[in-house]
PyMOL commands that place a pseudoatom at each C-alpha (Angstrom):
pseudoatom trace, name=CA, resn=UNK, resi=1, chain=A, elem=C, hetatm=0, pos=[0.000, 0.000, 0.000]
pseudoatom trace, name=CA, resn=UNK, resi=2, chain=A, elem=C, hetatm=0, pos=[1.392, 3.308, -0.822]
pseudoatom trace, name=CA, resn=UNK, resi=3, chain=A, elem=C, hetatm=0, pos=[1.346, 5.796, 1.775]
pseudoatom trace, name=CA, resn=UNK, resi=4, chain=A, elem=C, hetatm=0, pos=[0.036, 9.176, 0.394]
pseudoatom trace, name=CA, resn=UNK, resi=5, chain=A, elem=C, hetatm=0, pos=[0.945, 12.341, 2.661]
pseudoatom trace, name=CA, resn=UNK, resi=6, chain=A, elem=C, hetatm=0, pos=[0.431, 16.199, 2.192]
pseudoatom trace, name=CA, resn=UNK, resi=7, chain=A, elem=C, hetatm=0, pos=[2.482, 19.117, 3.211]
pseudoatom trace, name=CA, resn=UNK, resi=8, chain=A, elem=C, hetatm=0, pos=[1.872, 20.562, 5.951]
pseudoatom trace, name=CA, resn=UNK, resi=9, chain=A, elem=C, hetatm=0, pos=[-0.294, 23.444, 4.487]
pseudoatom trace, name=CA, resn=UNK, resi=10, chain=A, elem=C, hetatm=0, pos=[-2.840, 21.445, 2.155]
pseudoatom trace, name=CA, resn=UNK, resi=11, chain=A, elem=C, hetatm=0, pos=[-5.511, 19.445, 3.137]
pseudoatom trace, name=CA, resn=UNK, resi=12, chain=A, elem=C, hetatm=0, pos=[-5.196, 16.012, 3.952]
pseudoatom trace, name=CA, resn=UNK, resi=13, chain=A, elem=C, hetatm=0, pos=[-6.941, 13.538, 1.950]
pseudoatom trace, name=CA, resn=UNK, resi=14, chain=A, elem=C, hetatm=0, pos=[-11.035, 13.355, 2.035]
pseudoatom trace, name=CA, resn=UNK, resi=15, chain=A, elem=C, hetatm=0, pos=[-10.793, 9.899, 3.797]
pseudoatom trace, name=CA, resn=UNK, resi=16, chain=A, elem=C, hetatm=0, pos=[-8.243, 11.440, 6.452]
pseudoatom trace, name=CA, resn=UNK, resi=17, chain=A, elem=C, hetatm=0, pos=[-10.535, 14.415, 7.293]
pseudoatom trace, name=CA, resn=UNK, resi=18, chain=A, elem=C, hetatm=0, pos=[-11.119, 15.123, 11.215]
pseudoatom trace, name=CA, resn=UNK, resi=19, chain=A, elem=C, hetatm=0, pos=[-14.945, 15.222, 12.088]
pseudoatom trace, name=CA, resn=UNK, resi=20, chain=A, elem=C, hetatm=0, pos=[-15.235, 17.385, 15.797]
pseudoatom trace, name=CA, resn=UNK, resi=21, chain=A, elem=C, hetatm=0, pos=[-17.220, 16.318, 18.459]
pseudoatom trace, name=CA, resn=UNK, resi=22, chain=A, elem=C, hetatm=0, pos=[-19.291, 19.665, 16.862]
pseudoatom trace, name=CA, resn=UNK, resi=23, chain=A, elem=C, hetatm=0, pos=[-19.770, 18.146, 13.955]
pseudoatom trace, name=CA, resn=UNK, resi=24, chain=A, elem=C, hetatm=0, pos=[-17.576, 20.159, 11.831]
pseudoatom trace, name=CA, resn=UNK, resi=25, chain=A, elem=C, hetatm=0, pos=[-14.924, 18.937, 9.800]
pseudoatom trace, name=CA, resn=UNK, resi=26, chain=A, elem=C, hetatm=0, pos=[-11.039, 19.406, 9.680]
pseudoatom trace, name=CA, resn=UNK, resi=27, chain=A, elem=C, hetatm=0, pos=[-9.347, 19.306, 6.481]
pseudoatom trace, name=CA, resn=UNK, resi=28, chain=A, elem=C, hetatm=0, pos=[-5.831, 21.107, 7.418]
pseudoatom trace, name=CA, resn=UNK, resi=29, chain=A, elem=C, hetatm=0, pos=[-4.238, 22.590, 9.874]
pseudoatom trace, name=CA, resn=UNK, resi=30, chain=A, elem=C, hetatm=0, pos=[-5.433, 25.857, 9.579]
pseudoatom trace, name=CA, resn=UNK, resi=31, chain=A, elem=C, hetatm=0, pos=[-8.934, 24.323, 10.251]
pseudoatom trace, name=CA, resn=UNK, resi=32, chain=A, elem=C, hetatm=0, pos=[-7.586, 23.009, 12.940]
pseudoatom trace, name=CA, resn=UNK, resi=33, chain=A, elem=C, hetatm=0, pos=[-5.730, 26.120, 14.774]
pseudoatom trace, name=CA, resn=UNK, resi=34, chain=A, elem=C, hetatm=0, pos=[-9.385, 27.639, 14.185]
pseudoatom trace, name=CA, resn=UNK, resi=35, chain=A, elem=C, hetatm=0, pos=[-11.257, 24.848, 15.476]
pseudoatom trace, name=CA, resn=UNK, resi=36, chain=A, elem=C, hetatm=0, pos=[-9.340, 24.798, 18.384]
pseudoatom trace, name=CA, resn=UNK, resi=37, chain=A, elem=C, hetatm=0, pos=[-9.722, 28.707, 19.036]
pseudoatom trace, name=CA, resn=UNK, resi=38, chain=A, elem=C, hetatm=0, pos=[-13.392, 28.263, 18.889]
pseudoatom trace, name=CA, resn=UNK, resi=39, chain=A, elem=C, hetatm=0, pos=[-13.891, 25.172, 20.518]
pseudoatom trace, name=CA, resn=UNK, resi=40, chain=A, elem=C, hetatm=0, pos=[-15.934, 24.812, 23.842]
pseudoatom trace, name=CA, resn=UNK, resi=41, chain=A, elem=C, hetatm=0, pos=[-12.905, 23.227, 26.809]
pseudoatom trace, name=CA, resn=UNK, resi=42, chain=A, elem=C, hetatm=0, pos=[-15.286, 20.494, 27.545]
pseudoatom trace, name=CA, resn=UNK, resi=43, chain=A, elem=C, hetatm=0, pos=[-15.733, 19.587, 23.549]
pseudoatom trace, name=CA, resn=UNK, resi=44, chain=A, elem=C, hetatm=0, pos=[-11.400, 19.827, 23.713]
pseudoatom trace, name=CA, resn=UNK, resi=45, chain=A, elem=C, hetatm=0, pos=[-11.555, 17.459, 26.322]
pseudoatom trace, name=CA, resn=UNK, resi=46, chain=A, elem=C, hetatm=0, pos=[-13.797, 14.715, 24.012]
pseudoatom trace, name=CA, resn=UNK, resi=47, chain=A, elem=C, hetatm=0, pos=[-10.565, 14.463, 21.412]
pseudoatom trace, name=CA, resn=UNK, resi=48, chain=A, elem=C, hetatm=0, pos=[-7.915, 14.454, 24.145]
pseudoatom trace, name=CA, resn=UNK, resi=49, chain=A, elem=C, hetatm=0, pos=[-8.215, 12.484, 27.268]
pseudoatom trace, name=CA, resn=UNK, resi=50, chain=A, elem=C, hetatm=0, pos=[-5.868, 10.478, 29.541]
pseudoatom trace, name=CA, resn=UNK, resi=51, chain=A, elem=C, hetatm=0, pos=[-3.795, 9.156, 26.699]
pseudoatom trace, name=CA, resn=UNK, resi=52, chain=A, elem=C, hetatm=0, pos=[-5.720, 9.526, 23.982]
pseudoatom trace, name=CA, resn=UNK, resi=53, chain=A, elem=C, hetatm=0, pos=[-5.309, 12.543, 21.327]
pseudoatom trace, name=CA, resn=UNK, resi=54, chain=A, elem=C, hetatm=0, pos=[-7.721, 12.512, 18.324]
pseudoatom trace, name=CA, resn=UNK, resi=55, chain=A, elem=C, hetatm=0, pos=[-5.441, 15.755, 17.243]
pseudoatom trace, name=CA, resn=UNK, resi=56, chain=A, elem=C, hetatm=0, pos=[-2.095, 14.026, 17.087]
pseudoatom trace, name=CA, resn=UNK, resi=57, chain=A, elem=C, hetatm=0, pos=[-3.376, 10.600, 15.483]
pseudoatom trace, name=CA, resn=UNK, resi=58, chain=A, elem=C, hetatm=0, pos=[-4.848, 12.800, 13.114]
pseudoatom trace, name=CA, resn=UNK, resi=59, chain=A, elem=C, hetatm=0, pos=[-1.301, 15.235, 11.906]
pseudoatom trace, name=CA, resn=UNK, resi=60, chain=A, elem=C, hetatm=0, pos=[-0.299, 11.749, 12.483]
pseudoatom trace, name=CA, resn=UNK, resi=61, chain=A, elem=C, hetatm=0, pos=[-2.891, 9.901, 9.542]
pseudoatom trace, name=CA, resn=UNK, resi=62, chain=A, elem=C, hetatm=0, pos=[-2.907, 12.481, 7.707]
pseudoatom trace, name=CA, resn=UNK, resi=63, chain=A, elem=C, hetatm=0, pos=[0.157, 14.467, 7.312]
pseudoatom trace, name=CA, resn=UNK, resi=64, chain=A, elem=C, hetatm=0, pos=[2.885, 11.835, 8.230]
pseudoatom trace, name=CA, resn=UNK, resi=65, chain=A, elem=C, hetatm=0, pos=[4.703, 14.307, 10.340]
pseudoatom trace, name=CA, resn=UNK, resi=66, chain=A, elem=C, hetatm=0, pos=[5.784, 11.849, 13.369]
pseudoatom trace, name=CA, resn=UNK, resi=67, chain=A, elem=C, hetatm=0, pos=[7.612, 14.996, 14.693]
pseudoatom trace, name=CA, resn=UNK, resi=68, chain=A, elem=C, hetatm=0, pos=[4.811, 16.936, 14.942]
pseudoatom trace, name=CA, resn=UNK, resi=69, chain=A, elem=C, hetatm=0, pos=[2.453, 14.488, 16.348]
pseudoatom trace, name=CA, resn=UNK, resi=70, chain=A, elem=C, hetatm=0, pos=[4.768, 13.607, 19.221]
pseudoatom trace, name=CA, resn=UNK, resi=71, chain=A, elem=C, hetatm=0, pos=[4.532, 16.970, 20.177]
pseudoatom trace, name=CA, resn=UNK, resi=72, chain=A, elem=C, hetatm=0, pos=[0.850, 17.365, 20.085]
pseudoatom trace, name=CA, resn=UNK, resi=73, chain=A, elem=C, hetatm=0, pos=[0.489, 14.112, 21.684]
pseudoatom trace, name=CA, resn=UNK, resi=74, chain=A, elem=C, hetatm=0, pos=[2.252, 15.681, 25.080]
pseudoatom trace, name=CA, resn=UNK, resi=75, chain=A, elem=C, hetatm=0, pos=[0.094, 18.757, 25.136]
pseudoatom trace, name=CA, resn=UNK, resi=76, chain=A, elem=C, hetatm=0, pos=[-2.873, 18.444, 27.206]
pseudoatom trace, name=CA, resn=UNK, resi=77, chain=A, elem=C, hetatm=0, pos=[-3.819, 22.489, 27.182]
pseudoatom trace, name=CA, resn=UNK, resi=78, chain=A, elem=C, hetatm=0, pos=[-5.900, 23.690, 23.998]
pseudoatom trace, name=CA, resn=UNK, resi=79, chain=A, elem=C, hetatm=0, pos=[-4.211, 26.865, 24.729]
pseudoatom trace, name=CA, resn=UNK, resi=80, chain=A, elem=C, hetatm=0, pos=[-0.439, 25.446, 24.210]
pseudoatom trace, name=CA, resn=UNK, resi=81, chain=A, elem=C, hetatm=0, pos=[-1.793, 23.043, 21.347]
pseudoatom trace, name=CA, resn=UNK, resi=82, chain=A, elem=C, hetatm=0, pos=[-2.593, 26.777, 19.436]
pseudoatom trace, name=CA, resn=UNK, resi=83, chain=A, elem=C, hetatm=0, pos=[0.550, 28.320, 20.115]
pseudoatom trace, name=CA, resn=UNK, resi=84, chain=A, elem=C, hetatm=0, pos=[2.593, 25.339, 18.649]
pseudoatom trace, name=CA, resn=UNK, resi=85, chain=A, elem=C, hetatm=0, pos=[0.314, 25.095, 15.589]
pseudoatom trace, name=CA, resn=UNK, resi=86, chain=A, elem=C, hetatm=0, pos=[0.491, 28.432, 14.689]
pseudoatom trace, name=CA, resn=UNK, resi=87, chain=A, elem=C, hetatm=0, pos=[4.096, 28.501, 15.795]
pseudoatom trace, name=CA, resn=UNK, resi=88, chain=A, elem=C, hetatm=0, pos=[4.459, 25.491, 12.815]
pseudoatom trace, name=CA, resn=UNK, resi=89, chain=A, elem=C, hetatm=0, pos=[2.517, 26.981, 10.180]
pseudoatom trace, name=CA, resn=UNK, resi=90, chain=A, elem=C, hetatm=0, pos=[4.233, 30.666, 10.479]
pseudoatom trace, name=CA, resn=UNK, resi=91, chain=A, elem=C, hetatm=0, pos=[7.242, 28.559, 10.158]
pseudoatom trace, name=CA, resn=UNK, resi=92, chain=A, elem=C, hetatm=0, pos=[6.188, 26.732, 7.093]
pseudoatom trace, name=CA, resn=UNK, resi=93, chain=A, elem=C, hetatm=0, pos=[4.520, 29.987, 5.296]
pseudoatom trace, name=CA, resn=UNK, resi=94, chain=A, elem=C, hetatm=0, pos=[7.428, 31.983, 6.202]
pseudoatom trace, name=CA, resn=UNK, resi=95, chain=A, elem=C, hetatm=0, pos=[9.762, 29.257, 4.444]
pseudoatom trace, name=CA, resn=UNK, resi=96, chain=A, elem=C, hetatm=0, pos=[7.720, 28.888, 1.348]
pseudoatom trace, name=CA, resn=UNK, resi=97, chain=A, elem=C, hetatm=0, pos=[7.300, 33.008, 0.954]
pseudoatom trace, name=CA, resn=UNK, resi=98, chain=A, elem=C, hetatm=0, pos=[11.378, 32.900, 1.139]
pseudoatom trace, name=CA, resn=UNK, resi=99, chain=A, elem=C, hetatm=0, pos=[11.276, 30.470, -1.297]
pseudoatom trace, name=CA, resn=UNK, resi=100, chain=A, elem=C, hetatm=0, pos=[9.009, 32.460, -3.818]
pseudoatom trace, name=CA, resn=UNK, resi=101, chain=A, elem=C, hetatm=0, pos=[5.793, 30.703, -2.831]
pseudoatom trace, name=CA, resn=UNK, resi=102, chain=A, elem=C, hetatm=0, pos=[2.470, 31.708, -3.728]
pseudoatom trace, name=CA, resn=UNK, resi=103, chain=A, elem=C, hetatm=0, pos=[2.434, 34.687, -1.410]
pseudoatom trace, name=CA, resn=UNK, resi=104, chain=A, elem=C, hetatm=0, pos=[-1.156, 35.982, -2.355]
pseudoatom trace, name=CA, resn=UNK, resi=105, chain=A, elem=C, hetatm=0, pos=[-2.761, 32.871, -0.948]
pseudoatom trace, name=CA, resn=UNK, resi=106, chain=A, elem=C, hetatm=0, pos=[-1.076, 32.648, 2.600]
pseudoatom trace, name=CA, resn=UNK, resi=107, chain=A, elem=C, hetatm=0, pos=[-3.165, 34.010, 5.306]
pseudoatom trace, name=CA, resn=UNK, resi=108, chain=A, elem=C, hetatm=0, pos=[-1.220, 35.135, 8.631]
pseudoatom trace, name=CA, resn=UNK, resi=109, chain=A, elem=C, hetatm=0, pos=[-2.040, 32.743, 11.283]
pseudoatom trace, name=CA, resn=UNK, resi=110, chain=A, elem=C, hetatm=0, pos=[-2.309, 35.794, 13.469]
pseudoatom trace, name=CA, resn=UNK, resi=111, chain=A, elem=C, hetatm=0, pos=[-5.606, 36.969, 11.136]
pseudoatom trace, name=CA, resn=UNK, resi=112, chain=A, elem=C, hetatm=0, pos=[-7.389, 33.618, 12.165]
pseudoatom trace, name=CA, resn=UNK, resi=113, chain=A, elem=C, hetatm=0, pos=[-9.957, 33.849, 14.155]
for i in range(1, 113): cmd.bond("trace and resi %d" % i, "trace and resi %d" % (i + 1))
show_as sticks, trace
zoom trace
């Protein structure tokens, strides 16, 4: 089986998209950062509880980063979850605008909300 991965600023694949407790669904990780900034603490609390972490198996499924997951995997605080996502997707945009990227459609994390 070949294993199909996006970069980190494109959607994962229909099959690997992230349905919320909310019903509404995840398809990167911008989705994601807002999700999170929206979300209700007690609707945080249905993906990640004792050791599960619907967040990191998902960046996990979907995106193949095993760095990343780990990381999300420790966090327990929506709060700190943010910070590091938008902390990793300034870092990607910033990388690809270096490298000539398509500069017109990046949105600041920072605008987000």
């Amino acid at each position: 089986m070949e294993i199909k991965c996006n970069g980190i600023l494109n959607d994962v694949l229909p099959e690997d998209f992230l349905e919320l407790g909310d019903g509404k669904i995840v398809r990167n990780l911008r989705d994601l950062v807002i999700a999170l900034d929206r979300m209700k603490e007690e609707d945080f609390r249905l993906h990640v509880y004792g050791e599960q972490n619907d967040f990191s198996e998902w960046i996990l499924e979907g995106y193949c980063d095993e760095g990343l997951a780990r990381k999300v995997l420790a966090i327990r605080d929506k709060g700190k979850m943010i910070k590091l996502l938008r902390k990793v997707l300034e870092k990607v945009e910033r990388e690809r605008f270096e490298k000539g990227g398509k500069k017109d459609v990046l949105k600041k994390i920072s605008e987000m909300r």
